[in-house]
PASEBA-1860 file (N, C-alpha, C; in nm, 3 decimals):
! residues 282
1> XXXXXXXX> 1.945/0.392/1.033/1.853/0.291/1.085/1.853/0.172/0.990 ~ 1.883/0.074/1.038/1.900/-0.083/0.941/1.823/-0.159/1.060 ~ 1.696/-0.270/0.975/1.615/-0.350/1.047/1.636/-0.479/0.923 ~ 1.620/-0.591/0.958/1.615/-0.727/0.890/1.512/-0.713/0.795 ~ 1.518/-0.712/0.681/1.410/-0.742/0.571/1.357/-0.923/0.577 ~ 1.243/-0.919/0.574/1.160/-1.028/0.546/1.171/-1.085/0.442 ~ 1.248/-1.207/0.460/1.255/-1.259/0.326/1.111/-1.293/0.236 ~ 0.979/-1.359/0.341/0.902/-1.414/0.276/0.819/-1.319/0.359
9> XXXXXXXX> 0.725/-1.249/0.286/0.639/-1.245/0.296/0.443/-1.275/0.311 ~ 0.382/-1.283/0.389/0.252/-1.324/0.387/0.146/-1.263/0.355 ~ 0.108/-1.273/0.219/0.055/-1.200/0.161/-0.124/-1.289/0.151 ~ -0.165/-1.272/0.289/-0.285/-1.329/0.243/-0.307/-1.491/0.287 ~ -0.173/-1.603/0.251/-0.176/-1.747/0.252/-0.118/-1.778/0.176 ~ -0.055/-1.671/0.075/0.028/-1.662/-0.041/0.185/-1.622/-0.037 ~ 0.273/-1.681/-0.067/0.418/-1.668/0.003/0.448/-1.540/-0.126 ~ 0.540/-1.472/-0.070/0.601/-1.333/-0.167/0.723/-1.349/-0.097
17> XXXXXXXX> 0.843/-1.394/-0.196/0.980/-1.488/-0.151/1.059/-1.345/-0.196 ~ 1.120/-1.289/-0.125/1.199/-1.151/-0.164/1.345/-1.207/-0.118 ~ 1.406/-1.310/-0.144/1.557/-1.354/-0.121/1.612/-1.311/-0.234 ~ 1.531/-1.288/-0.323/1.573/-1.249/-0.478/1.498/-1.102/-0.573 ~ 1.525/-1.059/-0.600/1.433/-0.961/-0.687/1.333/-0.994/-0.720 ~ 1.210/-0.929/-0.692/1.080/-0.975/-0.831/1.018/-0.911/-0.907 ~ 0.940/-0.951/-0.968/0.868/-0.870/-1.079/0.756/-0.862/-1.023 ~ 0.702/-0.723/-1.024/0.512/-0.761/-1.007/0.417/-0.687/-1.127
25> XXXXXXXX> 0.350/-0.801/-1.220/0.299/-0.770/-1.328/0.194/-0.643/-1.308 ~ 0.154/-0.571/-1.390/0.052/-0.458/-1.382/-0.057/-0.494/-1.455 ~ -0.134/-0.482/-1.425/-0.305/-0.573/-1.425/-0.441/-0.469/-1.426 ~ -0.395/-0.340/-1.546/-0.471/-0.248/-1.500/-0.621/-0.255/-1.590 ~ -0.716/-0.242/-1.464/-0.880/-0.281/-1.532/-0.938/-0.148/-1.532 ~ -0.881/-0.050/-1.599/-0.930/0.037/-1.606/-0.923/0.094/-1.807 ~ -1.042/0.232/-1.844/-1.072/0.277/-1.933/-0.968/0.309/-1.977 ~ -0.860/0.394/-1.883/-0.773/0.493/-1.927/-0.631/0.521/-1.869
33> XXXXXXXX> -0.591/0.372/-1.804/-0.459/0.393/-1.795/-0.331/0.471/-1.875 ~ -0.252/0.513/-1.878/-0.172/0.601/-1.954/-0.092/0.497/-2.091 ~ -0.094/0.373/-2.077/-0.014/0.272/-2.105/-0.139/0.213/-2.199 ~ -0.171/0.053/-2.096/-0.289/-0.003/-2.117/-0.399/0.031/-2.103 ~ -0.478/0.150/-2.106/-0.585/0.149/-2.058/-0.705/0.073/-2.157 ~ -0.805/0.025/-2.109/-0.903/-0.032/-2.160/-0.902/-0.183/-2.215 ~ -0.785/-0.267/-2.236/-0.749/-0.361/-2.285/-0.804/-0.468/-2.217 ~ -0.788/-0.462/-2.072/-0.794/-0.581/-1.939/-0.926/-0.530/-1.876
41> XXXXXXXX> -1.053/-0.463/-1.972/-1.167/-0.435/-1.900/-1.214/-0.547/-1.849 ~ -1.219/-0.671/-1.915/-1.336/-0.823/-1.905/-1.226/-0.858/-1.809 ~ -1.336/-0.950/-1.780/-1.269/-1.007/-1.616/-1.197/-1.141/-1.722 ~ -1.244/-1.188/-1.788/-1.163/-1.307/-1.919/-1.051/-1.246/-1.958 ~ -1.068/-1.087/-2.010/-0.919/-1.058/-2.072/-0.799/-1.026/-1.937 ~ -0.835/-1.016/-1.821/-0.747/-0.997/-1.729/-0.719/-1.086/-1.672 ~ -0.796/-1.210/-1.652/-0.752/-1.332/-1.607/-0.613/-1.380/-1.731 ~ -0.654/-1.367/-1.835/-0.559/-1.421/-1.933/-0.432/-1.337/-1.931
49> XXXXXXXX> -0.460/-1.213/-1.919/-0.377/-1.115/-1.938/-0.243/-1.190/-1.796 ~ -0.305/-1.203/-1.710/-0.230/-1.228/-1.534/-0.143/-1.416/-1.582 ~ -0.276/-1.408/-1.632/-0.189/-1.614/-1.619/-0.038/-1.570/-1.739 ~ -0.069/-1.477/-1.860/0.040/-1.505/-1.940/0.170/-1.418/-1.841 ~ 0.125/-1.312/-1.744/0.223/-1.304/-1.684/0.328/-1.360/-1.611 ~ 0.233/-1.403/-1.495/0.260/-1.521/-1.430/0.388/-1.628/-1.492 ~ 0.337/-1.673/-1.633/0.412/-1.737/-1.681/0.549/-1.734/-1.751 ~ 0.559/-1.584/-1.749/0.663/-1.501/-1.819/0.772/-1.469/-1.677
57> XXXXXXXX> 0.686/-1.507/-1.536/0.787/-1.495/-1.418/0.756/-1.372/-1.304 ~ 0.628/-1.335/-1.349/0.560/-1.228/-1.241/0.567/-1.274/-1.079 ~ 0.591/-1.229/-0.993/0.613/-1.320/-0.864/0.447/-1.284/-0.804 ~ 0.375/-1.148/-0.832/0.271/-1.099/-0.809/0.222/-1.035/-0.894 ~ 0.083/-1.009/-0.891/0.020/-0.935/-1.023/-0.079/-0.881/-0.910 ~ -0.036/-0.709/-0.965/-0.090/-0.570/-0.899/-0.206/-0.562/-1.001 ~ -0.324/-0.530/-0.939/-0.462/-0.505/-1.012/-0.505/-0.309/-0.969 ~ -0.533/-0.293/-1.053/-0.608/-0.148/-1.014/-0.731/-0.118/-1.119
65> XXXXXXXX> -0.778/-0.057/-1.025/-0.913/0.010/-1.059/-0.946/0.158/-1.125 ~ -0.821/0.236/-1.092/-0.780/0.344/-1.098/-0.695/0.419/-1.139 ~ -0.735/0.491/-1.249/-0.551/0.543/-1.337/-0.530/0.650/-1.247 ~ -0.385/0.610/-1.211/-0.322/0.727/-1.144/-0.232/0.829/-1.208 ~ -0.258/0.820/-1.351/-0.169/0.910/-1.488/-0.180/1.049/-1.382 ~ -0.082/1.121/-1.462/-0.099/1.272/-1.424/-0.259/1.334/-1.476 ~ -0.302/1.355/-1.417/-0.413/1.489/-1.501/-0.567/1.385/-1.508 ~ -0.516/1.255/-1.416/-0.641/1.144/-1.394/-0.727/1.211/-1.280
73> XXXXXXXX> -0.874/1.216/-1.322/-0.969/1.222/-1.227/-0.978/1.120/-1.097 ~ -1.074/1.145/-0.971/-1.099/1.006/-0.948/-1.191/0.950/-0.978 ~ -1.188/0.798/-0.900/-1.325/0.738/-0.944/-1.417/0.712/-0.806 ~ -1.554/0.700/-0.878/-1.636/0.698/-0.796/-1.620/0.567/-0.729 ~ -1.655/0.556/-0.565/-1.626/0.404/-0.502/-1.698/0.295/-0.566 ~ -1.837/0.310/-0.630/-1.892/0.172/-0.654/-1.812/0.136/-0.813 ~ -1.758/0.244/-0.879/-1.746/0.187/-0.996/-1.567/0.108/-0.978 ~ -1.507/0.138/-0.860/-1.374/0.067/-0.840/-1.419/-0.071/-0.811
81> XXXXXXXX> -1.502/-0.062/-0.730/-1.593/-0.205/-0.697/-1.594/-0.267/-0.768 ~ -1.692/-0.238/-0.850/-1.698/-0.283/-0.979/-1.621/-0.316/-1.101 ~ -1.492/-0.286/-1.100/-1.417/-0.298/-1.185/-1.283/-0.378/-1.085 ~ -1.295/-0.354/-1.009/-1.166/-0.446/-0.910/-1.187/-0.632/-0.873 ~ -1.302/-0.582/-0.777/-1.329/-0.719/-0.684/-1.373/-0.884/-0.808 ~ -1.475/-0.881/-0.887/-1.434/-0.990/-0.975/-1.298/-0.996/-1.040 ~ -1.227/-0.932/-1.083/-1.105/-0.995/-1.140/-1.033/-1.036/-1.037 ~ -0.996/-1.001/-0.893/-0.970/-1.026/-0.801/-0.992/-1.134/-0.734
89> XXXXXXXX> -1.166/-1.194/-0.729/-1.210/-1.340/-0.722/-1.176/-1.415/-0.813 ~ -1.153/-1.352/-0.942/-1.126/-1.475/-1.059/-1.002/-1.503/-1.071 ~ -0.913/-1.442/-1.030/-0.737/-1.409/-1.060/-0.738/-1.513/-0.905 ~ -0.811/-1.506/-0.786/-0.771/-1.585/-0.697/-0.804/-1.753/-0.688 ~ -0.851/-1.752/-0.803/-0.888/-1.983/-0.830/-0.787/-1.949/-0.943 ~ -0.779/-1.898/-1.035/-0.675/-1.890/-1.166/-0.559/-1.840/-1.205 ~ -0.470/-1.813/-1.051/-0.337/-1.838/-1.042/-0.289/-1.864/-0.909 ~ -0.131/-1.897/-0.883/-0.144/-1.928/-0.776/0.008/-1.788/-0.687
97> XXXXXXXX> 0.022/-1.714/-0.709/0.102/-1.600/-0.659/-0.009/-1.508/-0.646 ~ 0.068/-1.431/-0.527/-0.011/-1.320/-0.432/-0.078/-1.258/-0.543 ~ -0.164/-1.189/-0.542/-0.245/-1.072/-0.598/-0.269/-0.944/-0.497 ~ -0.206/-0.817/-0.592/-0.150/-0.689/-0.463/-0.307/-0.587/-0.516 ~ -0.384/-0.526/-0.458/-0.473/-0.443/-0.498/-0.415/-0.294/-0.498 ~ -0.456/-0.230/-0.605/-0.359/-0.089/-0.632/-0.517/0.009/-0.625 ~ -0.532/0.060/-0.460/-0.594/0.146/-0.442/-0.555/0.246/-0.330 ~ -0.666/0.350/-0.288/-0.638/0.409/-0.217/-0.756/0.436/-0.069
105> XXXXXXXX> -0.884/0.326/-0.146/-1.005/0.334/-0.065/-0.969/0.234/0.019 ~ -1.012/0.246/0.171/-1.066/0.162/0.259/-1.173/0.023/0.219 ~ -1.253/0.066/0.131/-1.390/0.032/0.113/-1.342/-0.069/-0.011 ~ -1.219/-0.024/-0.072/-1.203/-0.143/-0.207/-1.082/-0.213/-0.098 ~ -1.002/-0.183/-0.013/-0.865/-0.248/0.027/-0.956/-0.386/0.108 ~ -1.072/-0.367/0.168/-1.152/-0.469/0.276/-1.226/-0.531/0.160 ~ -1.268/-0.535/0.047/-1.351/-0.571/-0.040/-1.221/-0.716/-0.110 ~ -1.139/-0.622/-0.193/-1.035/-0.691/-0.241/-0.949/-0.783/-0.163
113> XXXXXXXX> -0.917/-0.801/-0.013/-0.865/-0.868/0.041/-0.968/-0.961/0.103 ~ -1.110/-0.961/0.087/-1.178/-1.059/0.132/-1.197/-1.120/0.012 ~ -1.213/-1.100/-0.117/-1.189/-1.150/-0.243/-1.047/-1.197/-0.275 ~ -0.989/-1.189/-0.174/-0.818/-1.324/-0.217/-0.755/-1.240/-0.219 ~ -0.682/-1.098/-0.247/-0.583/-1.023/-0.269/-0.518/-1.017/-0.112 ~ -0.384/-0.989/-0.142/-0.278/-1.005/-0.010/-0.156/-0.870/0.000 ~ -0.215/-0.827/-0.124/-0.114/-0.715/-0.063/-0.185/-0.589/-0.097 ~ -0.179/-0.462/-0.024/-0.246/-0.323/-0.058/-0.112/-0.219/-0.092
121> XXXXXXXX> -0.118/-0.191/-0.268/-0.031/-0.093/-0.310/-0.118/0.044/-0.272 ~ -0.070/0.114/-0.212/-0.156/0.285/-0.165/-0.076/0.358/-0.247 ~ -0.085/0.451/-0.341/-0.004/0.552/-0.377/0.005/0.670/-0.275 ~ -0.133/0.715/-0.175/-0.139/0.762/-0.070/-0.089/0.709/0.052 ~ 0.015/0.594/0.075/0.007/0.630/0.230/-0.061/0.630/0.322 ~ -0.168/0.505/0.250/-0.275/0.504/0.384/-0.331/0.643/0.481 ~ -0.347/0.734/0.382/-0.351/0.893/0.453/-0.521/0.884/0.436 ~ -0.543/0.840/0.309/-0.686/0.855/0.325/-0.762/0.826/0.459
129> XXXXXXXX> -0.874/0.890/0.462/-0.960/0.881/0.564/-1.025/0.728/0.580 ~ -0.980/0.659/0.690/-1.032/0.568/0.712/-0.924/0.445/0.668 ~ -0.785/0.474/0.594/-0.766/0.362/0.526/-0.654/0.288/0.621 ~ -0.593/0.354/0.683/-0.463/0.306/0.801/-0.553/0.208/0.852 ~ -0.697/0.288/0.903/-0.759/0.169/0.992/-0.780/0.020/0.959 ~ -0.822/0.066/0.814/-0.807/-0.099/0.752/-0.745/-0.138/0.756 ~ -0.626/-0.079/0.721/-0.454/-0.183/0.661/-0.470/-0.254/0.804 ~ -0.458/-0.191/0.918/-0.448/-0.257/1.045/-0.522/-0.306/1.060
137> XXXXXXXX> -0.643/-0.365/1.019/-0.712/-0.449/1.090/-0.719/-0.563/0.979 ~ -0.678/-0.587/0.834/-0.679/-0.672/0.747/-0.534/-0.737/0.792 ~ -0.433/-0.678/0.820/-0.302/-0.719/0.858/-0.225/-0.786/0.759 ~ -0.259/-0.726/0.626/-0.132/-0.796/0.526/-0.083/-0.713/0.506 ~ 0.049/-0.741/0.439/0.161/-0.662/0.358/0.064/-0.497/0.262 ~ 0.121/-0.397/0.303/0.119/-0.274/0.224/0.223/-0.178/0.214 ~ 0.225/-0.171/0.081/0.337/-0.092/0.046/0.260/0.106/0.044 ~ 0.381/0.176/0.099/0.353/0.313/0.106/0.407/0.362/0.011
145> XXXXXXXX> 0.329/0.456/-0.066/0.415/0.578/-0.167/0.429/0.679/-0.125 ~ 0.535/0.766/-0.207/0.558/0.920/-0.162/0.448/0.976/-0.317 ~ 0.386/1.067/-0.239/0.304/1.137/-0.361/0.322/1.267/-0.328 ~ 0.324/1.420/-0.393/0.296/1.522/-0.358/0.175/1.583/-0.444 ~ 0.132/1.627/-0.371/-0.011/1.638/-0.468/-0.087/1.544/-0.472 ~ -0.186/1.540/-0.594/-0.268/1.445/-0.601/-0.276/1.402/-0.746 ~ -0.342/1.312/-0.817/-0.278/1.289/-0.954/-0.303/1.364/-1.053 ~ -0.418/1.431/-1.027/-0.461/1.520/-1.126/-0.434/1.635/-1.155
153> XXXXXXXX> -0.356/1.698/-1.035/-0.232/1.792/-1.039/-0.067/1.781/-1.017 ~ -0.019/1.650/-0.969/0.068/1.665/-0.895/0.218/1.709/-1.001 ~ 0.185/1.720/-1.130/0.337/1.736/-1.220/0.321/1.892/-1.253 ~ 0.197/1.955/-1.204/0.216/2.093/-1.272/0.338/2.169/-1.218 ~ 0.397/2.150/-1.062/0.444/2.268/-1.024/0.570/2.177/-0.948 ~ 0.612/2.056/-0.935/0.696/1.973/-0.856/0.814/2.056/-0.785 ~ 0.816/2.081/-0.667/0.949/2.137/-0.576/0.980/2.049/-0.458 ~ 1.102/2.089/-0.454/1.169/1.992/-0.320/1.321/2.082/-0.310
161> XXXXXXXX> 1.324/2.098/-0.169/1.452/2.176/-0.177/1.521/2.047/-0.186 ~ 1.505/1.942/-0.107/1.604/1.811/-0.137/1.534/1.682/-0.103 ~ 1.520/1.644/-0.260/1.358/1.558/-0.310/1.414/1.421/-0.198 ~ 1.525/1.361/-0.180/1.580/1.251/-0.167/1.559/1.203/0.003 ~ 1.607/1.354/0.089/1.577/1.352/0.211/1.413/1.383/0.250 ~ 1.383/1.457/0.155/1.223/1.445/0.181/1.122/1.391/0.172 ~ 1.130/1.298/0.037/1.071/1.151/-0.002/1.076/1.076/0.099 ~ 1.242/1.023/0.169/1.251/0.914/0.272/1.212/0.962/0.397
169> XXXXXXXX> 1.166/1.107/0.498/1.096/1.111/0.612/0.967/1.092/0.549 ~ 0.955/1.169/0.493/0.756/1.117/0.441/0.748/0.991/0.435 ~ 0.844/0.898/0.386/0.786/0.769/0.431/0.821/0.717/0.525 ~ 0.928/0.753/0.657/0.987/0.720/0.740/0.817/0.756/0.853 ~ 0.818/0.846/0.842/0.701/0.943/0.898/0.553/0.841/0.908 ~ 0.516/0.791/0.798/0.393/0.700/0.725/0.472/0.579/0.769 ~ 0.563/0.533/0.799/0.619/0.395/0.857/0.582/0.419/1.021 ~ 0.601/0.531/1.114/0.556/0.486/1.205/0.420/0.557/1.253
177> XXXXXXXX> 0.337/0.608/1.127/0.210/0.602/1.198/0.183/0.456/1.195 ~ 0.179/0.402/1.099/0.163/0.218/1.053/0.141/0.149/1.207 ~ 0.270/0.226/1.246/0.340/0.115/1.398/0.260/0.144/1.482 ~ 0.206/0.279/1.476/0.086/0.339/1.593/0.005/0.235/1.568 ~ -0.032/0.254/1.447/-0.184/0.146/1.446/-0.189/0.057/1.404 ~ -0.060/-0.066/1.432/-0.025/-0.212/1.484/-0.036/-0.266/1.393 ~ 0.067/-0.202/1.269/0.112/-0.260/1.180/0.247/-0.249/1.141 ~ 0.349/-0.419/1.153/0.414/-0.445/1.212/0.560/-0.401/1.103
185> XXXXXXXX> 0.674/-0.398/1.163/0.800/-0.388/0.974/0.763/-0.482/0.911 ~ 0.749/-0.614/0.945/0.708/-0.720/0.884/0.586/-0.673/0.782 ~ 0.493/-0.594/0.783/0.418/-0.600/0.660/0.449/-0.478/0.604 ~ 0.519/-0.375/0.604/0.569/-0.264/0.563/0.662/-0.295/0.454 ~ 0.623/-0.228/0.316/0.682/-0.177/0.185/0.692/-0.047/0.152 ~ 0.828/0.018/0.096/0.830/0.161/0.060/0.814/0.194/-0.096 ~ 0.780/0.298/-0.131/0.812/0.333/-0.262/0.805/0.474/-0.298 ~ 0.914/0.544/-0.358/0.937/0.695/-0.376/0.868/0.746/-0.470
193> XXXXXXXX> 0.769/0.662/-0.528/0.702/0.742/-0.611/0.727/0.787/-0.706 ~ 0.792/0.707/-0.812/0.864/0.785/-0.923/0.747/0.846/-1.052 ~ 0.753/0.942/-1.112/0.666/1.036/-1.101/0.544/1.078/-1.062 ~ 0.494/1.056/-0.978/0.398/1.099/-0.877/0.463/1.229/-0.841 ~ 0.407/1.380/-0.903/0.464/1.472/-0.812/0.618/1.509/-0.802 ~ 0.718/1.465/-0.895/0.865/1.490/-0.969/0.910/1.552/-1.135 ~ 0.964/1.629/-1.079/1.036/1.648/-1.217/1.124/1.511/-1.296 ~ 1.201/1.542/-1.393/1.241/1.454/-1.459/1.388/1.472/-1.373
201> XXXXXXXX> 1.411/1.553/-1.346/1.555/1.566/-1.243/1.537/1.500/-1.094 ~ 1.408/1.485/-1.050/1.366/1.461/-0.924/1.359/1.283/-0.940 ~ 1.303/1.262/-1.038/1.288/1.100/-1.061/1.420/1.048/-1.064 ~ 1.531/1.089/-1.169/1.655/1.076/-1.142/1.739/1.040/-1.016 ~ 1.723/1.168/-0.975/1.780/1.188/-0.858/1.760/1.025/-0.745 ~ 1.652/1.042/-0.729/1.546/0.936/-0.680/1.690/0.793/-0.699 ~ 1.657/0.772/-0.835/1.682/0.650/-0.889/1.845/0.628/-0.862 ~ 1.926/0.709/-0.844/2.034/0.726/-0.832/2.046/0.695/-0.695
209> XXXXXXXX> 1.995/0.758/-0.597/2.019/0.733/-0.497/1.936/0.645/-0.411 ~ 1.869/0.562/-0.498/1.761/0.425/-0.464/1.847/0.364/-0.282 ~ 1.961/0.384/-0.280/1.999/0.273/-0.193/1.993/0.350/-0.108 ~ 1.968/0.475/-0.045/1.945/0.538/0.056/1.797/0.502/0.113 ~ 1.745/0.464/0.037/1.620/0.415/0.107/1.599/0.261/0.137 ~ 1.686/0.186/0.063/1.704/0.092/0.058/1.803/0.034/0.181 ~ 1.890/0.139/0.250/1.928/0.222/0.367/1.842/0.107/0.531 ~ 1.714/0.189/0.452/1.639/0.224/0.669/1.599/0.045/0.642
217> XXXXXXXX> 1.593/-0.024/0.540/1.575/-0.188/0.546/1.436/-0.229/0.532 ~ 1.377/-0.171/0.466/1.212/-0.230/0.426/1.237/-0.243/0.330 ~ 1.141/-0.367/0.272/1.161/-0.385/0.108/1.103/-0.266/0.004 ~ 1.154/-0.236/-0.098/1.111/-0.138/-0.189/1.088/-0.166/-0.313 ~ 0.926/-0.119/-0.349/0.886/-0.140/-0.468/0.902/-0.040/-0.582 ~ 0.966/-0.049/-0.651/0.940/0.102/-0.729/0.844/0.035/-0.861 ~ 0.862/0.168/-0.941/0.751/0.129/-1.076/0.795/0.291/-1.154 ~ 0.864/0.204/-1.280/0.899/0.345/-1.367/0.884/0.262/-1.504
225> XXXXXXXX> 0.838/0.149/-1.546/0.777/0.112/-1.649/0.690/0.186/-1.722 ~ 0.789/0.228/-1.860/0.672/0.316/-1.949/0.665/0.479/-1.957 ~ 0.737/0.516/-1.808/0.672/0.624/-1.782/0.765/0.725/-1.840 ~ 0.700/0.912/-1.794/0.710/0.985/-1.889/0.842/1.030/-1.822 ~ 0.918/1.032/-1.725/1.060/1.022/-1.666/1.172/0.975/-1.781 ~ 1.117/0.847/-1.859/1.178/0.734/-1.954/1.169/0.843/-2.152 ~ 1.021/0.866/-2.175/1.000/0.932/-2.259/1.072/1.047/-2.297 ~ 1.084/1.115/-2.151/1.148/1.280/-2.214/1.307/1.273/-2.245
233> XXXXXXXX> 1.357/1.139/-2.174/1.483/1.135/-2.226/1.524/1.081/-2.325 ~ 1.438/0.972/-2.379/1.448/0.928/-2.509/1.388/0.949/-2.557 ~ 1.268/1.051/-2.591/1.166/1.092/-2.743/1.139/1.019/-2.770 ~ 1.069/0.901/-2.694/0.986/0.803/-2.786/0.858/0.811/-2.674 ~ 0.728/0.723/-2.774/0.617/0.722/-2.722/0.647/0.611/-2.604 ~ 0.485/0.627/-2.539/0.466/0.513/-2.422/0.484/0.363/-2.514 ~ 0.455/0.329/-2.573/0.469/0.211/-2.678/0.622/0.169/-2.734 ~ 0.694/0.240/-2.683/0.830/0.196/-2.715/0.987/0.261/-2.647
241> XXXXXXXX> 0.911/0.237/-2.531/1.012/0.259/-2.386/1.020/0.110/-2.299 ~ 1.035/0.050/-2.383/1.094/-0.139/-2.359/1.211/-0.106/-2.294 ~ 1.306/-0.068/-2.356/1.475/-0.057/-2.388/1.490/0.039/-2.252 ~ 1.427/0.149/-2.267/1.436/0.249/-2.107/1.370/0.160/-2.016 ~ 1.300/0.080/-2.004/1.246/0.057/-1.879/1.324/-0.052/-1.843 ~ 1.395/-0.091/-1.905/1.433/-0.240/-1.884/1.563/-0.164/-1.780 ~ 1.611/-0.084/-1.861/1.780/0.037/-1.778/1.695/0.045/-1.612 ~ 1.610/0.131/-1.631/1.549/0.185/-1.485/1.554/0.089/-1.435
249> XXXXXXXX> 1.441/-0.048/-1.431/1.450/-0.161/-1.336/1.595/-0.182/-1.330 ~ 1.723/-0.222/-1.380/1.814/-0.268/-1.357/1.892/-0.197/-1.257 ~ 1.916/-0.031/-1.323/1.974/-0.002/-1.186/1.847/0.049/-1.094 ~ 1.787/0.029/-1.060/1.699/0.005/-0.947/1.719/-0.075/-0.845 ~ 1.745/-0.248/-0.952/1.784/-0.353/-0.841/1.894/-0.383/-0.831 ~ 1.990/-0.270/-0.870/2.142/-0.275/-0.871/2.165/-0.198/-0.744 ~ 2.043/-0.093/-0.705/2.056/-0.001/-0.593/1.962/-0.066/-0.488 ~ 1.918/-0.169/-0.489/1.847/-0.285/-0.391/1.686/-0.219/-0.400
257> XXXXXXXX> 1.613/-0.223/-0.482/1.504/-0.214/-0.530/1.446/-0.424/-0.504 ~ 1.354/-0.456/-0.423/1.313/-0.578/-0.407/1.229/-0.612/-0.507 ~ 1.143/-0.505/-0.558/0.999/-0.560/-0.669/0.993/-0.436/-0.745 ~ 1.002/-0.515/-0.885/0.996/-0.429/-0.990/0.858/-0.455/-1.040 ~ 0.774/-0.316/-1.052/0.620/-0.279/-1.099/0.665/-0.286/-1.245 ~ 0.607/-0.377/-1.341/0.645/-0.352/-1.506/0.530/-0.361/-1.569 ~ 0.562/-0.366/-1.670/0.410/-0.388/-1.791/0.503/-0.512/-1.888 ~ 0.624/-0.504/-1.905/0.686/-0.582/-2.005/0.765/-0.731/-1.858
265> XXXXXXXX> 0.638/-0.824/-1.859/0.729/-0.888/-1.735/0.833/-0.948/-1.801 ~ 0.823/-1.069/-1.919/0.960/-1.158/-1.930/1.122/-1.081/-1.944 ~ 1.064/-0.973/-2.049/1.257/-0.907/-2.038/1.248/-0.846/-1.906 ~ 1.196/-0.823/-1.847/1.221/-0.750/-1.695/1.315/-0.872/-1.586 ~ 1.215/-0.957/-1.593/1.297/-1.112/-1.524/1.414/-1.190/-1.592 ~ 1.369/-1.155/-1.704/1.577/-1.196/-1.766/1.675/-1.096/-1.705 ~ 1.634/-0.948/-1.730/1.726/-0.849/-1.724/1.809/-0.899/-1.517 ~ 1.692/-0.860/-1.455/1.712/-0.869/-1.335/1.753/-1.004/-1.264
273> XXXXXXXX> 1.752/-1.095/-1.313/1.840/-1.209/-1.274/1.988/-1.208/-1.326 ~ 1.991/-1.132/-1.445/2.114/-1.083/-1.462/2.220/-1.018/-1.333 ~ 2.117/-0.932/-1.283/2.190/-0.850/-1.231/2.179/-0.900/-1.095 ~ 2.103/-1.003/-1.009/2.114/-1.039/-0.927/2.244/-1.164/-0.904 ~ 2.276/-1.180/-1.049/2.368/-1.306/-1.075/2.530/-1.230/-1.046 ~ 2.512/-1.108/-1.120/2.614/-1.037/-1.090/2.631/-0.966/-0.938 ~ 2.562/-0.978/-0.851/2.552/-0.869/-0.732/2.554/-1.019/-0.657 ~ 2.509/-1.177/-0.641/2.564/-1.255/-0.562/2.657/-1.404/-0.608
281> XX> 2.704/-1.433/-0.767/2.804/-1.516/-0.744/2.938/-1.452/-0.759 ~ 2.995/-1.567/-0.720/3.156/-1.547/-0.734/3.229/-1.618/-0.804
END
């Protein structure tokens, strides 16, 4: 199955130009991200945090409310509220690229997109109760993940007789409930979920065979910045997986990966114009 990818996206009133690779900065306002957590609590340090992105070549800056680490609790709805929707109003007068909200509630996806945000990252799949209904009735761009489990368990026990074909119906599957409830390819994004629920052989695997999903023709976001996929192969901490993450994004968008999720944006946007330089001149 091959359908036309959208070059530009409408994210809100906000153009998201995918003729080229992009970066989308990570903007996390939470205590306890695995990475940053606690840094970008003030709505001042995350505004600043987004503009220096921005300026380093972020095409979008993903905000969340919610660490989705392995072995993360959830959070209660008013305190996502609370920690999402002002940086969200303030990030929308104090830059001028889309702003994507990284949840899984209904109740923050209608909050955050009436506060300026244009795109909804779900790690669920819009499975939650109540949340398809939104995506469809807000009608911007959302990207679907493959998750198994949930975050607070999903690395204890990871199986797949064959992670690659089963990742892409689960989201093939979550692509046309979308369509049931009149949401169009045009705002449809995929993403396999790289460790959400994978072994370190499963993430691999994944990454290797990126272009099979890249295949059915929706744009694909991945996000392996930092993570512990990167760590176990090189023995180093979260604080100094620069050098691995920079590899992952590359062949990512060597295997047609559209938006790279990072924490390190400027070498991410050098690296990947690299490789877009190499994949279209002659």
């Amino acid at each position: 199955m091959s359908r036309s990818v959208p070059r530009v996206l409408d994210c809100n009133g906000r153009a998201l130009d995918l003729s080229a690779p992009r970066v989308m900065g990570i903007l996390n306002v939470t205590p306890d991200s695995f990475s940053d957590g606690g840094r970008y609590n003030s709505v001042a340090a995350a505004v600043e945090r987004a503009q220096r992105m921005v300026e380093e070549g972020a095409a979008i800056i993903d905000v969340g409310g919610e660490s989705t680490r392995p072995g993360s609790p959830p959070v209660p709805l008013h305190e996502e509220l609370e920690r999402v929707v002002p940086v969200v109003e303030a990030l929308a007068k104090a830059i001028d690229v889309p702003i994507s909200v990284d949840t899984t509630k209904p109740e923050v996806m209608r909050a955050a997109v009436a506060a300026g945000a244009g795109l909804i990252n779900d790690i669920m799949a819009l499975q939650a109760p109540g949340a398809l209904e939104a995506a469809a009735e807000l009608q911007v761009p959302v990207c679907l993940m493959h998750m198994q489990g949930v975050p607070r368990t999903m690395q204890e026990r990871p199986e797949y007789r064959d992670v690659v074909a089963e990742v892409r119906q689960f989201l093939l599957d979550r692509v046309e409930a979308c369509r049931q409830a009149g949401l169009g390819d045009d705002k449809l994004l995929l993403d396999p979920g790289f460790g959400f629920g994978k072994t370190v052989g499963h993430n691999y695997r994944l990454l290797r065979e990126l272009a099979v999903f890249a295949s059915d023709g929706y744009p694909l976001l991945v996000g392996m910045s930092r993570k512990s996929m990167l760590g176990q192969v090189l023995n180093l901490p979260v604080d100094q997986r620069l050098h691995g993450s920079i590899a992952a994004a590359v062949i990512a968008v060597w295997n047609g990966a559209a938006i790279v999720r990072v924490h390190d944006v400027r070498a991410t946007v050098e690296a990947i114009t690299v490789v877009q330089a190499a994949k279209s001149l002659s």
